[in-house]
C-alpha positions as CSV (number, residue, x, y, z in Angstrom):
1,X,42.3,1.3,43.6
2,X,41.1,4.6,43.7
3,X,37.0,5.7,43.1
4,X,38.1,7.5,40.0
5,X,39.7,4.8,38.3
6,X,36.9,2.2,39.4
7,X,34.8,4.8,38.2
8,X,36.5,5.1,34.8
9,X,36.8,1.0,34.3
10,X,32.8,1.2,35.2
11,X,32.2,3.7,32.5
12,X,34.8,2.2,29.8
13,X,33.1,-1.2,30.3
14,X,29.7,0.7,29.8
15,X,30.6,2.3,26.2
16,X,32.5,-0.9,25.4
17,X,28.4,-2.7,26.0
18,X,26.8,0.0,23.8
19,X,29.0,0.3,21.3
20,X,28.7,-3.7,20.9
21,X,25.3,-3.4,21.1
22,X,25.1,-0.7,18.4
23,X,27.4,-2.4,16.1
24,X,24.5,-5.5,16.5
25,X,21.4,-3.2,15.7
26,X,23.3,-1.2,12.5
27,X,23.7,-5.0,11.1
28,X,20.4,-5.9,11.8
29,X,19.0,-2.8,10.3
30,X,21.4,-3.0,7.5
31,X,20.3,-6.6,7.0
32,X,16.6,-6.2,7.0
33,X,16.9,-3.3,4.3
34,X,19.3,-5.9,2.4
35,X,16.4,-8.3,2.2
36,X,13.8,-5.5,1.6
37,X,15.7,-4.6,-1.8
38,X,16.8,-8.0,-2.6
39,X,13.3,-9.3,-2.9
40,X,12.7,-10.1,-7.1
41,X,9.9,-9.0,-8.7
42,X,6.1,-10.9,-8.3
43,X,5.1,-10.6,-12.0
44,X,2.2,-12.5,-12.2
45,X,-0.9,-13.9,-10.2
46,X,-4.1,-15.5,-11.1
47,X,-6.6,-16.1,-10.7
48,X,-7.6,-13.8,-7.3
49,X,-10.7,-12.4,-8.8
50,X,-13.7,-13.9,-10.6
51,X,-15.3,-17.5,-9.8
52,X,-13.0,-19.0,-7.9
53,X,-14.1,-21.0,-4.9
54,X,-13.5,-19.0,-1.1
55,X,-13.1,-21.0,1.3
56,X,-14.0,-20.4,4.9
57,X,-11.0,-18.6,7.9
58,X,-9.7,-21.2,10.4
59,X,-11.9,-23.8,8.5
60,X,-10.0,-27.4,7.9
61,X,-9.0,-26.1,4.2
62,X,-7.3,-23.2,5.8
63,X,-5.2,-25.1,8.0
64,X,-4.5,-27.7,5.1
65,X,-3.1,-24.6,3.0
66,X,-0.9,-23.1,5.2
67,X,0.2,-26.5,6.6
68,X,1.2,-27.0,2.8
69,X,2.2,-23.8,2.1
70,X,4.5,-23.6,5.3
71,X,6.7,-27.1,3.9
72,X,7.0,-25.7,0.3
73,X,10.2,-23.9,1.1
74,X,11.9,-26.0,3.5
75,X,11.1,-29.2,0.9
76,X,12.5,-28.3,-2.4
77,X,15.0,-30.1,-3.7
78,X,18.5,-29.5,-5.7
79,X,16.2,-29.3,-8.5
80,X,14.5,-26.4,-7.2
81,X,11.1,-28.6,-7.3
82,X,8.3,-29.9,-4.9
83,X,4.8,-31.0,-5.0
84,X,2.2,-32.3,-2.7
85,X,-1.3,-32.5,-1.2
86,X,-2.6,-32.1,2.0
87,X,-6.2,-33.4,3.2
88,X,-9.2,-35.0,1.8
89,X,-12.7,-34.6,-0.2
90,X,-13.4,-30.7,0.2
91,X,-10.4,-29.6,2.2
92,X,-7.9,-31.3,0.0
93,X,-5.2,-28.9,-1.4
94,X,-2.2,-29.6,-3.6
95,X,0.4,-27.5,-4.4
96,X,3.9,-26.9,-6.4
97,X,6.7,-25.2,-6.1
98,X,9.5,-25.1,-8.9
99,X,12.6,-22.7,-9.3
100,X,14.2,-21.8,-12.5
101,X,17.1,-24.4,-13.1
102,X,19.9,-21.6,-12.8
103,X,19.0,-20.7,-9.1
104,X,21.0,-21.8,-6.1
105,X,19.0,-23.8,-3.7
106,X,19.0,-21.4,-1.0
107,X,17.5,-18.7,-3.2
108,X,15.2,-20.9,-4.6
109,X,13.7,-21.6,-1.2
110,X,13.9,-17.6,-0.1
111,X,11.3,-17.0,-3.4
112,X,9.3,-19.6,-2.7
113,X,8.8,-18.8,0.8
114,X,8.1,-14.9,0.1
115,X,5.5,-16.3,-3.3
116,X,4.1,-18.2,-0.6
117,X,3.3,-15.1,1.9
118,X,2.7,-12.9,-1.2
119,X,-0.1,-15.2,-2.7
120,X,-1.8,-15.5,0.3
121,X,-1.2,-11.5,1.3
122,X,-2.7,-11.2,-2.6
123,X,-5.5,-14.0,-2.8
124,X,-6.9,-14.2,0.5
125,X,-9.6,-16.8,1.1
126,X,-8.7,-18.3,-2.4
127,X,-8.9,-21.9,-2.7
128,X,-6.9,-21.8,-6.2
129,X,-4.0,-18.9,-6.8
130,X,-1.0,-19.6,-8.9
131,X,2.3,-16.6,-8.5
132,X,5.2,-16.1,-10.6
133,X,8.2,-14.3,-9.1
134,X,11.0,-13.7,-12.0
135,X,12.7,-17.1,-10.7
136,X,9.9,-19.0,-9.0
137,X,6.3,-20.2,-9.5
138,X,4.1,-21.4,-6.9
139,X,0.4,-22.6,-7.5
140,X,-1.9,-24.2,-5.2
141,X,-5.7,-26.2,-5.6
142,X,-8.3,-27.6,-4.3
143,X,-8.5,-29.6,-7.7
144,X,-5.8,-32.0,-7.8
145,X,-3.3,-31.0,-10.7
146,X,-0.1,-32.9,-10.2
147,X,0.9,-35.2,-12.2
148,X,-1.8,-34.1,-15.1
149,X,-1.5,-31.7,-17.9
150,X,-2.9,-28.7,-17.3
151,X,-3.3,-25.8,-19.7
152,X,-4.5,-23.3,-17.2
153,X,-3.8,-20.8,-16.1
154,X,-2.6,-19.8,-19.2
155,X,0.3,-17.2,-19.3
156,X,3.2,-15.8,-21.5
157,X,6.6,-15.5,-19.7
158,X,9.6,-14.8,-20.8
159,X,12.8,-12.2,-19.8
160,X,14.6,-9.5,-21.3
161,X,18.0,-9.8,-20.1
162,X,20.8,-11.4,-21.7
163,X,22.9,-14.5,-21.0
164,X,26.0,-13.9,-19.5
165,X,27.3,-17.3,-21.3
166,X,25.1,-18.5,-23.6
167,X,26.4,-21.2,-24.7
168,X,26.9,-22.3,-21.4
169,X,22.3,-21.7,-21.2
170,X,22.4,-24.0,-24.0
171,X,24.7,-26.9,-23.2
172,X,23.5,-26.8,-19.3
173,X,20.0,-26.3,-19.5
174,X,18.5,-25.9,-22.6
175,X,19.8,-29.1,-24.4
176,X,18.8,-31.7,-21.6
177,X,15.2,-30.1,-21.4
178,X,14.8,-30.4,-25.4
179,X,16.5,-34.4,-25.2
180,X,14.1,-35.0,-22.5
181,X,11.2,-33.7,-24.8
């Protein structure tokens, strides 16, 4: 073989890694601005201001929370539901996550894992914060609330859009959650 061929089958095999390489980074960009716009809509948090308790950075409550806050996603079930608490006396926290009963489990766990970055992005130091996205809810405490009845915080939440079958809304979901009532 000659220099100029070698030369050419160097160069060919040269484009042939960029181009590959290129291809890779447009998906990843294309991907990340995917998620960017796919994220839905935090609608509500509370209660970030006022008396609520601080607690102090890289303290035992802080590593409880995110401890907590980091299994939330990963643990809900089919149901799009999980609950539980983390450490003892002053650095216990509990915590819930629950997903409207239309979502798919996969995007139930993707809103729950961006409420969870959100809250704590929103209510920093907090050691109570409860966050609505349009099809999750997370809240966390250092009062224990699972498993009582709690009529805080108190909210009004409700959407806009239609049904695309609502009969379907109202055989599926609505009816078993009034027979269970």
């Amino acid at each position: 073989p000659s220099i100029y061929t070698v030369s050419n089958t160097l160069i060919e095999q040269t484009a042939m890694g960029f181009l590959k390489w290129l291809i890779i980074l447009i998906f990843q960009f294309y991907y990340l601005f995917y998620l960017t716009i796919a994220q839905p809509n935090f609608t509500f948090q509370s209660p970030c201001e006022g008396n609520v308790t601080e607690y102090p950075p890289n303290g035992t409550y802080h590593t409880n929370l995110n401890t907590l806050l980091s299994s939330l996603s990963r643990n809900i079930d089919s149901d799009g539901f999980y609950n539980a608490t983390v450490g003892q006396d002053q650095d216990r926290v509990s915590a819930i996550g629950q997903c409207r009963a239309d979502v798919e489990l996969q995007t139930c766990r993707s809103c729950i894992n961006n409420a969870t970055r959100l809250i704590l992005e929103k209510c920093p130091s907090k050691k109570s914060a409860f966050g609505i996205y349009d099809i999750c809810l997370i809240r966390y405490s250092n009062e224990s609330f699972i498993g009582t009845m709690s009529t805080d915080p108190r909210f009004i939440y409700y959407v806009l859009g239609n049904f695309s079958d609502p009969q379907l809304f109202i055989n599926q979901y609505l009816t078993p959650v009034l027979t269970s009532l």
